[in-house]
SEFIZA-3560 file (N, C-alpha, C; in Angstrom, 3 decimals):
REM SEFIZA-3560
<numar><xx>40.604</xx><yy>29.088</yy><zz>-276.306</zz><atom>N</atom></numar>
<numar><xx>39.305</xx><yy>29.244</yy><zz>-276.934</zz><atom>CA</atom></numar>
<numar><xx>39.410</xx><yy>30.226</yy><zz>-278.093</zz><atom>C</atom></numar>
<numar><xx>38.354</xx><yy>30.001</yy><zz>-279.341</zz><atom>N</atom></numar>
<numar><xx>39.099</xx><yy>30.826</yy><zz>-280.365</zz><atom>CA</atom></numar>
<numar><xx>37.893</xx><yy>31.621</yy><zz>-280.421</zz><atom>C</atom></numar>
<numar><xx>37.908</xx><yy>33.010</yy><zz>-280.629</zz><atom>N</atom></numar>
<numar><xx>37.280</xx><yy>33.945</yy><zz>-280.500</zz><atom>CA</atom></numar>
<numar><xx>36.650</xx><yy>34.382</yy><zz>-281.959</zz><atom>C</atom></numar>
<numar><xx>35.662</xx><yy>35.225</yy><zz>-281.915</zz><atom>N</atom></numar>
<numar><xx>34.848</xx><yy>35.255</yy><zz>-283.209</zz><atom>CA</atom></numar>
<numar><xx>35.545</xx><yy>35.230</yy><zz>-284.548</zz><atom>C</atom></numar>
<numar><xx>36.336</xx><yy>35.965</yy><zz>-284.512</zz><atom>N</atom></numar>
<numar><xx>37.349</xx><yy>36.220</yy><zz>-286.046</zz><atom>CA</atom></numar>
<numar><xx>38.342</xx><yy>34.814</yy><zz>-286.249</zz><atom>C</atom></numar>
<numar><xx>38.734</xx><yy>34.445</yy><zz>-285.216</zz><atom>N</atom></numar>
<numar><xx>39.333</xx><yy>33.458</yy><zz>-285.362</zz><atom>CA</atom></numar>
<numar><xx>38.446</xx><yy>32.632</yy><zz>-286.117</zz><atom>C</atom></numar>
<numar><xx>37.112</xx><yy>31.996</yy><zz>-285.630</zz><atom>N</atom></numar>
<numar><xx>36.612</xx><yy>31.165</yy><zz>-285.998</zz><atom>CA</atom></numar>
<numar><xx>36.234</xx><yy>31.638</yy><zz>-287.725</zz><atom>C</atom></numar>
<numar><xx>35.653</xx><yy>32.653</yy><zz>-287.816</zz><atom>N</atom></numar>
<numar><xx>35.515</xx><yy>33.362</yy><zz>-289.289</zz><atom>CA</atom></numar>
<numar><xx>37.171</xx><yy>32.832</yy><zz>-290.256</zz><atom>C</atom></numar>
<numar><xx>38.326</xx><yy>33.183</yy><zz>-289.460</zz><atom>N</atom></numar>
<numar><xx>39.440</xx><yy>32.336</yy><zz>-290.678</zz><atom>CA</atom></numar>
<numar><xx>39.548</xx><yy>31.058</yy><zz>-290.489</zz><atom>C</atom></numar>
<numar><xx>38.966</xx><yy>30.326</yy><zz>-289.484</zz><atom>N</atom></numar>
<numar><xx>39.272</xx><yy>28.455</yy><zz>-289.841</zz><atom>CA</atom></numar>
<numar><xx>38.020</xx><yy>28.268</yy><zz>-290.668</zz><atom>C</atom></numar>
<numar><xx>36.426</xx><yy>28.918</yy><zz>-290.876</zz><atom>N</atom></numar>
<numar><xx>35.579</xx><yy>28.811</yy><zz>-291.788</zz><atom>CA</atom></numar>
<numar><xx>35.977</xx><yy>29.358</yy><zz>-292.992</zz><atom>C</atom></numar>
<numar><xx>36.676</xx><yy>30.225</yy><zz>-293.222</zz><atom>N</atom></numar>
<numar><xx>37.352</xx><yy>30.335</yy><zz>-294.713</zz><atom>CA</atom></numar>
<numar><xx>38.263</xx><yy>29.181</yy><zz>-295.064</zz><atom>C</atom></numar>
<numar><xx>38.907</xx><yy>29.015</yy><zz>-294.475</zz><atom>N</atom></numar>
<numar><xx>40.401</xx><yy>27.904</yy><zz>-294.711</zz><atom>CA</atom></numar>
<numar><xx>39.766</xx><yy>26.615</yy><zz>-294.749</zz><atom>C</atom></numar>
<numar><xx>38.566</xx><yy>26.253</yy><zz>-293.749</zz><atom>N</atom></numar>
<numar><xx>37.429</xx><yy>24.627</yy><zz>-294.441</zz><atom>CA</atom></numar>
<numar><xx>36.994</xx><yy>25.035</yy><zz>-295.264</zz><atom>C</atom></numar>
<numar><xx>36.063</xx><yy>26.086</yy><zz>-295.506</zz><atom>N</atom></numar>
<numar><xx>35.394</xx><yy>26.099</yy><zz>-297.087</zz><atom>CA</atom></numar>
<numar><xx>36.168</xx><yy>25.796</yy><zz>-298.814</zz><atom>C</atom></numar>
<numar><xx>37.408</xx><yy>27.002</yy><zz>-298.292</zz><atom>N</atom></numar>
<numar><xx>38.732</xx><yy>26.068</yy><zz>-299.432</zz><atom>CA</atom></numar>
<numar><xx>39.285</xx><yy>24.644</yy><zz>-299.608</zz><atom>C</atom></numar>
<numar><xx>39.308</xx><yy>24.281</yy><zz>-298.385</zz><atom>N</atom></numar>
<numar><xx>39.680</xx><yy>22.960</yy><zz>-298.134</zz><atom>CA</atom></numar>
<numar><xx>38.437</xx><yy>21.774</yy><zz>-299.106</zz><atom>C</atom></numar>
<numar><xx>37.660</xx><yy>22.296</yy><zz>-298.653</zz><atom>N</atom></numar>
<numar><xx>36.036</xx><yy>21.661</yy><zz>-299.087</zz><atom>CA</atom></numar>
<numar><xx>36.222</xx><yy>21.845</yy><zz>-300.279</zz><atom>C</atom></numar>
<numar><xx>36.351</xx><yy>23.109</yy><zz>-300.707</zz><atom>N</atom></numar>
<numar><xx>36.449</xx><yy>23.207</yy><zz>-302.458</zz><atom>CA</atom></numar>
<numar><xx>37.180</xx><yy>22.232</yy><zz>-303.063</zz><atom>C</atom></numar>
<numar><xx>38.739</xx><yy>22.168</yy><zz>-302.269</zz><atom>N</atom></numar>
<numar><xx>39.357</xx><yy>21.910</yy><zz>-303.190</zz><atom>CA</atom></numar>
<numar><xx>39.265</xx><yy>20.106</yy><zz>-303.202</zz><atom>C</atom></numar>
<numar><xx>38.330</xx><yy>19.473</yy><zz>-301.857</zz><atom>N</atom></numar>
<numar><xx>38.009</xx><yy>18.204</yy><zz>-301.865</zz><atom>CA</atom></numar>
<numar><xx>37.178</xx><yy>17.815</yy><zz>-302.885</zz><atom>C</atom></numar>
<numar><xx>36.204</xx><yy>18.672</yy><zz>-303.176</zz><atom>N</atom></numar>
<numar><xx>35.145</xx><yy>18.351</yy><zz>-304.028</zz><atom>CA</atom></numar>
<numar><xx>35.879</xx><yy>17.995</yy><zz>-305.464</zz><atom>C</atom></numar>
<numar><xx>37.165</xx><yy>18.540</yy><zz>-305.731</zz><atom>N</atom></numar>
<numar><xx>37.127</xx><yy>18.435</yy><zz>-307.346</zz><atom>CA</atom></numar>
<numar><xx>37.986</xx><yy>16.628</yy><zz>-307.467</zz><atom>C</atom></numar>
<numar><xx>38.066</xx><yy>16.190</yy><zz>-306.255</zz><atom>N</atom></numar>
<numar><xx>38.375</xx><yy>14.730</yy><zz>-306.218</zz><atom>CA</atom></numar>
<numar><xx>37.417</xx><yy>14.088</yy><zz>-306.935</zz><atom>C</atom></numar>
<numar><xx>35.483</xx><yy>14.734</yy><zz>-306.654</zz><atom>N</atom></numar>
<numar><xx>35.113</xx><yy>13.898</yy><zz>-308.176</zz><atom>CA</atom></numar>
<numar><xx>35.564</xx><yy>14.306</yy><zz>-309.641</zz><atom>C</atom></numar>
<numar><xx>35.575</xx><yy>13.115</yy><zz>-309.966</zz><atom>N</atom></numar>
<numar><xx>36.278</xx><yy>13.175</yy><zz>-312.032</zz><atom>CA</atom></numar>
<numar><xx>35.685</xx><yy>14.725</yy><zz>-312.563</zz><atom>C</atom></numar>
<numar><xx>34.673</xx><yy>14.720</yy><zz>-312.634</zz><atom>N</atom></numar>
<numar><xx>33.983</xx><yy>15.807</yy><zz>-313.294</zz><atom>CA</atom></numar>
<numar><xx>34.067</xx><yy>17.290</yy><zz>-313.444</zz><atom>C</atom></numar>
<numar><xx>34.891</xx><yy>17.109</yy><zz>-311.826</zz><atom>N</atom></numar>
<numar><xx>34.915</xx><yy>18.377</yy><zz>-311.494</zz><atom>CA</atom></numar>
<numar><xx>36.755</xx><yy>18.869</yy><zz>-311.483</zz><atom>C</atom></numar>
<numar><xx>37.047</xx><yy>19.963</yy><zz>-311.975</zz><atom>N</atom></numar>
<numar><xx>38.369</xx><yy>20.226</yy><zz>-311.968</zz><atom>CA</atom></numar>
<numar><xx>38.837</xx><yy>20.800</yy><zz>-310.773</zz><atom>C</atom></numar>
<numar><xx>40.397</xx><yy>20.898</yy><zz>-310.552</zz><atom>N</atom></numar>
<numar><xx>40.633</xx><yy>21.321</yy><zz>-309.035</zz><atom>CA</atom></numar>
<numar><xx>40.491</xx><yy>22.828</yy><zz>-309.084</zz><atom>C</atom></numar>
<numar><xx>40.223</xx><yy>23.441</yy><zz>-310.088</zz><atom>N</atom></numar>
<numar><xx>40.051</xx><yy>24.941</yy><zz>-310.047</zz><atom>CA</atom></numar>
<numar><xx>38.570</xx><yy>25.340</yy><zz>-310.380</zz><atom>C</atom></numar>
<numar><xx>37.851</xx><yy>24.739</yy><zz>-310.498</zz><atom>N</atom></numar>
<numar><xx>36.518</xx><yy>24.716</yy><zz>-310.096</zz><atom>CA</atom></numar>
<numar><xx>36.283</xx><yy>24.315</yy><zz>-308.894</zz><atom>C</atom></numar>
<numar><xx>36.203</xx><yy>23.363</yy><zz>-308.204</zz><atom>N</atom></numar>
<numar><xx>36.246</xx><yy>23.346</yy><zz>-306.652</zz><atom>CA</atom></numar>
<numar><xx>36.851</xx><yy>24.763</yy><zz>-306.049</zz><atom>C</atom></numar>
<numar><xx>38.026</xx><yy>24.934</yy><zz>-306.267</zz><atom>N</atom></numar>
<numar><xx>38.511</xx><yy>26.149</yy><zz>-305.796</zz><atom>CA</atom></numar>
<numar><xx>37.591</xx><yy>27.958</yy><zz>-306.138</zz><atom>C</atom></numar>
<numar><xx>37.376</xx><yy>28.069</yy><zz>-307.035</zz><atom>N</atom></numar>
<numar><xx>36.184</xx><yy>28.505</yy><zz>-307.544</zz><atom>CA</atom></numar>
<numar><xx>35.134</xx><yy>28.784</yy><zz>-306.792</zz><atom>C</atom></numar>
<numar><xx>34.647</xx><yy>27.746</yy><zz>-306.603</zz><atom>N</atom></numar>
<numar><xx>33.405</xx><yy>27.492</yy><zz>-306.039</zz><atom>CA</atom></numar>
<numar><xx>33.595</xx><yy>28.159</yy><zz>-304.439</zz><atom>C</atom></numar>
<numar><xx>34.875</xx><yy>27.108</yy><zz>-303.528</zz><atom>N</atom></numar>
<numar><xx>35.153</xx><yy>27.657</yy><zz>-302.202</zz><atom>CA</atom></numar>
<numar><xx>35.238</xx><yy>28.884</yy><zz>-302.441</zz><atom>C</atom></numar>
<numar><xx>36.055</xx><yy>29.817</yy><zz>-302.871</zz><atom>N</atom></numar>
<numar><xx>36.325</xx><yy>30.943</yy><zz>-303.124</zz><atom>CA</atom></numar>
<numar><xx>34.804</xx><yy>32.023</yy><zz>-302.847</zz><atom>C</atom></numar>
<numar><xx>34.405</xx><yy>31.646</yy><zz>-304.098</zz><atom>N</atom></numar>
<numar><xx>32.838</xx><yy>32.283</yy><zz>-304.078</zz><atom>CA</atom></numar>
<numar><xx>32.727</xx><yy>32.185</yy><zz>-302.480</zz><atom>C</atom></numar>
<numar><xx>32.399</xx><yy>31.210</yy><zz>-301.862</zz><atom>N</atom></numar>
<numar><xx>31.442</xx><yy>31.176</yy><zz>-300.391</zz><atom>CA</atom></numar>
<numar><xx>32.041</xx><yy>31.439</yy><zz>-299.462</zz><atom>C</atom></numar>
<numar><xx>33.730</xx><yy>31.314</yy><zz>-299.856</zz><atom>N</atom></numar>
<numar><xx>34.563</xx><yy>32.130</yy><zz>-298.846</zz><atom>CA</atom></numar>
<numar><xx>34.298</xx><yy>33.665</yy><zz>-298.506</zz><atom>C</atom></numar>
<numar><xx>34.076</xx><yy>34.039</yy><zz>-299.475</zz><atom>N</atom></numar>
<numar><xx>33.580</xx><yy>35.712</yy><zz>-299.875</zz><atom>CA</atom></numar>
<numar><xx>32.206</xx><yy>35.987</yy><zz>-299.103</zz><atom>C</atom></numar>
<numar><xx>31.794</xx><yy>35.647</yy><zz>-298.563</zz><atom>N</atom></numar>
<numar><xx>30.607</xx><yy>35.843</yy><zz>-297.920</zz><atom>CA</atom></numar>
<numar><xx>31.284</xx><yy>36.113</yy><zz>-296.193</zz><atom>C</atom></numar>
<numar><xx>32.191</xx><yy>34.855</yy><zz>-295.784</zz><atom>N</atom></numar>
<numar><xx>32.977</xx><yy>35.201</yy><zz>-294.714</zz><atom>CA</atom></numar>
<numar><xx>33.508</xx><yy>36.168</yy><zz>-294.380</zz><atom>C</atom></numar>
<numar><xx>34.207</xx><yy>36.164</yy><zz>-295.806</zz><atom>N</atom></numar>
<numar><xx>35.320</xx><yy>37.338</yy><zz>-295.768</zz><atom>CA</atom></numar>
<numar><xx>34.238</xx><yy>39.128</yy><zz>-295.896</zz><atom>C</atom></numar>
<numar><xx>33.502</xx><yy>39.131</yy><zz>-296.067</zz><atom>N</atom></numar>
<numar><xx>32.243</xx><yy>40.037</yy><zz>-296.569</zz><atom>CA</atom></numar>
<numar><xx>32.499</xx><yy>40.692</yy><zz>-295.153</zz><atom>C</atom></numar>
<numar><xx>31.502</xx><yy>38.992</yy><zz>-294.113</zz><atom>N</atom></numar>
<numar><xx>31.784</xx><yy>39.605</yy><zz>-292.594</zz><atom>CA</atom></numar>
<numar><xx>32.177</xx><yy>40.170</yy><zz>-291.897</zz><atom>C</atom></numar>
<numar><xx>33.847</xx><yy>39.880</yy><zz>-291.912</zz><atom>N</atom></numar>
<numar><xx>35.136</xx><yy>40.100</yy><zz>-291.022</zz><atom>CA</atom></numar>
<numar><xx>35.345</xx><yy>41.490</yy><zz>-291.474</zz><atom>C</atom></numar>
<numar><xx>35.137</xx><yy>41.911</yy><zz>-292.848</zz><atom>N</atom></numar>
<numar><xx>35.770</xx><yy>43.305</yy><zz>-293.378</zz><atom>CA</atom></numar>
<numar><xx>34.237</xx><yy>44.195</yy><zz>-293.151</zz><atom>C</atom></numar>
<numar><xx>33.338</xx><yy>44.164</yy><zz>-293.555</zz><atom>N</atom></numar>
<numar><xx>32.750</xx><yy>45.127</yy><zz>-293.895</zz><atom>CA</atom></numar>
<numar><xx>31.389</xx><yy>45.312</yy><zz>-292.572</zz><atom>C</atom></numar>
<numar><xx>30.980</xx><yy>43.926</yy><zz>-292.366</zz><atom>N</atom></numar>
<numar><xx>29.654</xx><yy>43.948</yy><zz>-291.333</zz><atom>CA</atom></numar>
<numar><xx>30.624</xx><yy>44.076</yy><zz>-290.016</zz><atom>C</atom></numar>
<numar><xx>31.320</xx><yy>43.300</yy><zz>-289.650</zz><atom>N</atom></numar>
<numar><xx>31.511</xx><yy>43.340</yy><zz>-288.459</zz><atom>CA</atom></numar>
<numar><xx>32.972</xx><yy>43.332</yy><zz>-288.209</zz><atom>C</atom></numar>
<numar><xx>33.591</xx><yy>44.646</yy><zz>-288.778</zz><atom>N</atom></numar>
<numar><xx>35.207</xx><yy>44.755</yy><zz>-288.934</zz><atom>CA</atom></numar>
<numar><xx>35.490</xx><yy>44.734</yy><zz>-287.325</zz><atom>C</atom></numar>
<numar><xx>36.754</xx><yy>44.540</yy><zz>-286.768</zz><atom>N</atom></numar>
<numar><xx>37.335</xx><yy>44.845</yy><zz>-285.612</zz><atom>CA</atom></numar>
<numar><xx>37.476</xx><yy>46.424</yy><zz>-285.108</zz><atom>C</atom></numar>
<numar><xx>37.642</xx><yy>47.132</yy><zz>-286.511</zz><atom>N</atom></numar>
<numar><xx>37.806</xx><yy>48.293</yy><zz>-286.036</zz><atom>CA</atom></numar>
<numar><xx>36.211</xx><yy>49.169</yy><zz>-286.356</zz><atom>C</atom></numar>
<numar><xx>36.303</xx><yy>50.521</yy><zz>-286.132</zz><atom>N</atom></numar>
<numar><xx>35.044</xx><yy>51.013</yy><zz>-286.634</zz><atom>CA</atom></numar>
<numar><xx>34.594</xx><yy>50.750</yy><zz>-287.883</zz><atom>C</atom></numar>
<numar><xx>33.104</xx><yy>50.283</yy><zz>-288.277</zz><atom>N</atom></numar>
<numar><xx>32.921</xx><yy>49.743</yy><zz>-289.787</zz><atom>CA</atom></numar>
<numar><xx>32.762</xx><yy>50.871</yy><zz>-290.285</zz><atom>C</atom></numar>
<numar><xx>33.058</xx><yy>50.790</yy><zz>-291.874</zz><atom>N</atom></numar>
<numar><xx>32.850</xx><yy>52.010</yy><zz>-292.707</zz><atom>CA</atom></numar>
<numar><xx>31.140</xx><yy>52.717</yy><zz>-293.156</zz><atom>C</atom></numar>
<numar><xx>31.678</xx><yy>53.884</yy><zz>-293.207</zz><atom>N</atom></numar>
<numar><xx>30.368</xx><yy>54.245</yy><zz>-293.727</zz><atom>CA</atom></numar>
<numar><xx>29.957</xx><yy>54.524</yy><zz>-295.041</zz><atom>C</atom></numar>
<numar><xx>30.479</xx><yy>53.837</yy><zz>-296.024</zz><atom>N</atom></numar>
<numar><xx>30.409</xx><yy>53.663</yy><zz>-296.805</zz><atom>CA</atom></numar>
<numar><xx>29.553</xx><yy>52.314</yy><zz>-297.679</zz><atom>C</atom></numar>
<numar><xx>28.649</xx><yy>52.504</yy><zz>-297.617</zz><atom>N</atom></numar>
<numar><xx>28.421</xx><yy>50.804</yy><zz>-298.125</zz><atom>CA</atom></numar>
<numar><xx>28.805</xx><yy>50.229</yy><zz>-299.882</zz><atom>C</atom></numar>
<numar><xx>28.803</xx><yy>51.369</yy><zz>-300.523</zz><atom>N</atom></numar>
<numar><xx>29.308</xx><yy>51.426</yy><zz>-301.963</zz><atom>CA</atom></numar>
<numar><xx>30.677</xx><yy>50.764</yy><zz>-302.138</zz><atom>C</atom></numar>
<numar><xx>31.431</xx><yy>51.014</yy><zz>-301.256</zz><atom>N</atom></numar>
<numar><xx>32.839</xx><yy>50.440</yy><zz>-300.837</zz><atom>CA</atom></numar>
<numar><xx>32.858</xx><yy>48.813</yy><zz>-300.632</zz><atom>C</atom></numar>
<numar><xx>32.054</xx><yy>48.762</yy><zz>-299.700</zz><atom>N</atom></numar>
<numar><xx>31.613</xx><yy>46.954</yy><zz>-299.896</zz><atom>CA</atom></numar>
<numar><xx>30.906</xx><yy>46.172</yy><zz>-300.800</zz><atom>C</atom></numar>
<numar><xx>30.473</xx><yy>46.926</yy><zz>-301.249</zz><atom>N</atom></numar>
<numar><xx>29.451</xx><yy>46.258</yy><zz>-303.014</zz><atom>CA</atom></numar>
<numar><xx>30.263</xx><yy>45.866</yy><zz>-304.048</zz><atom>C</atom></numar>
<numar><xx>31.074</xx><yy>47.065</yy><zz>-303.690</zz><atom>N</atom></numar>
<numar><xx>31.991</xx><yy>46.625</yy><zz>-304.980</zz><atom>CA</atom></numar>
<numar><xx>33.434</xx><yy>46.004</yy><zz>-304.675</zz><atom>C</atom></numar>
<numar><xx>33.638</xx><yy>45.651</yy><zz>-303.889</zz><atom>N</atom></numar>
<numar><xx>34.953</xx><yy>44.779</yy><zz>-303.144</zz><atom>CA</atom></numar>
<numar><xx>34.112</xx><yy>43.721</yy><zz>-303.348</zz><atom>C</atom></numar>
<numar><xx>32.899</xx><yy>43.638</yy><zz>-302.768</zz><atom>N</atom></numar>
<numar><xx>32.769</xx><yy>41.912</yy><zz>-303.210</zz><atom>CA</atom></numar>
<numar><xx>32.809</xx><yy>41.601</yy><zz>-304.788</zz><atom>C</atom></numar>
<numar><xx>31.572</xx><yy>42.504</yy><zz>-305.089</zz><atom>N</atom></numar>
<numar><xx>31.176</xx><yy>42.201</yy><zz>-306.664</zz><atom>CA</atom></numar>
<numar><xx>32.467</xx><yy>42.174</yy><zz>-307.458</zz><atom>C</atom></numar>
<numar><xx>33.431</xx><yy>42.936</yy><zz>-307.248</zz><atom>N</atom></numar>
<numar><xx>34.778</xx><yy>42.470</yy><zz>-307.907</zz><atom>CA</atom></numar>
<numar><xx>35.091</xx><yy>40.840</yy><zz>-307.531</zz><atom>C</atom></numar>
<numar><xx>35.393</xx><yy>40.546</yy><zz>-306.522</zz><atom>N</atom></numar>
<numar><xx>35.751</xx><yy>39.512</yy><zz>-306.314</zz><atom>CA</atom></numar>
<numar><xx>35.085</xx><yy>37.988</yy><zz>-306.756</zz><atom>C</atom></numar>
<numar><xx>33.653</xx><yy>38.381</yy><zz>-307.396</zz><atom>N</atom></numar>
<numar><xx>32.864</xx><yy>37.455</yy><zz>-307.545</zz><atom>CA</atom></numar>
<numar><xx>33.031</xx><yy>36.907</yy><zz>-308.636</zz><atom>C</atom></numar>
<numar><xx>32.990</xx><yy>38.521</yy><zz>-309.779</zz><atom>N</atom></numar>
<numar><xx>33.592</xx><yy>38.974</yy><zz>-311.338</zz><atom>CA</atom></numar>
<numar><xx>34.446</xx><yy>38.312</yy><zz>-311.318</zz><atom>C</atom></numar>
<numar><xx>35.868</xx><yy>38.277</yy><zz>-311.064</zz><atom>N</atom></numar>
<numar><xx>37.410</xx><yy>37.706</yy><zz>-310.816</zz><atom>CA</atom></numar>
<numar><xx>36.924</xx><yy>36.295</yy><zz>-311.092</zz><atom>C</atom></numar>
<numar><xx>36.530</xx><yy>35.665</yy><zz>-310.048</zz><atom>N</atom></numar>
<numar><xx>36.661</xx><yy>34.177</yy><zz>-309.522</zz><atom>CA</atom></numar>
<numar><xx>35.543</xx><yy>33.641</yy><zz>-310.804</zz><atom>C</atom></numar>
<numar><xx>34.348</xx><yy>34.349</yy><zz>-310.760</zz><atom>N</atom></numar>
<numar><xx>33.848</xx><yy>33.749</yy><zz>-312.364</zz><atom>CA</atom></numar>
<numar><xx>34.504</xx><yy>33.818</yy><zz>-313.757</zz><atom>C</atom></numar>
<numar><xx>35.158</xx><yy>34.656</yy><zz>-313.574</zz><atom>N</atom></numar>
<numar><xx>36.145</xx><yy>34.919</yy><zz>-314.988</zz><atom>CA</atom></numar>
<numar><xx>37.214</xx><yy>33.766</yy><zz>-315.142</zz><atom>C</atom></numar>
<numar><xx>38.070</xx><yy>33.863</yy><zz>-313.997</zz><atom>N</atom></numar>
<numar><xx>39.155</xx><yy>32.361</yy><zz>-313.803</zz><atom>CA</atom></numar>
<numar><xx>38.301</xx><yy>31.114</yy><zz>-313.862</zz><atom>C</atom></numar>
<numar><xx>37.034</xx><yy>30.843</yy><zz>-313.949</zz><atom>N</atom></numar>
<numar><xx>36.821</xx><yy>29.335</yy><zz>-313.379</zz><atom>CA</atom></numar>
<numar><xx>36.179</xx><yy>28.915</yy><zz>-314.860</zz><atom>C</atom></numar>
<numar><xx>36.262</xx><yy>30.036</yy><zz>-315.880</zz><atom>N</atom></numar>
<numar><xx>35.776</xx><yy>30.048</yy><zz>-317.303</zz><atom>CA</atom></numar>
<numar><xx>36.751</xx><yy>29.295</yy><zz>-318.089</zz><atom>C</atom></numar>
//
């Protein structure tokens, strides 16, 4: 049986997967699909690290604002 985090990395690894299905339509490129997963992967990944880490969560929340918001920056910059 796969336990919470587990399930949090097979929902990252379908959402990429998904991305990178989507750019099978013409329109869309395979790094836009990827892009896109990426973005909504980051919401997962948000989870696992910052709301509900394994270990004690930080007390910092400034620390998580900007780990994502970087990551968002990044992935919009590449998909330009």
């Amino acid at each position: 049986m796969l336990d919470y985090y587990d399930q949090l990395l097979v929902a990252i690894a379908a959402v990429m997967v998904a991305g990178a299905a989507v750019s099978i339509h013409p329109s869309i490129a395979i790094y836009q699909g990827l892009a896109g997963g990426s973005l909504v992967s980051t919401v997962f990944l948000y989870e696992v690290l910052f709301r509900n880490p394994p270990t004690e969560p930080t007390a910092s929340t400034t620390a998580a604002s900007v780990a994502v918001g970087v990551g968002w920056l990044l992935t919009i910059v590449l998909s330009l």
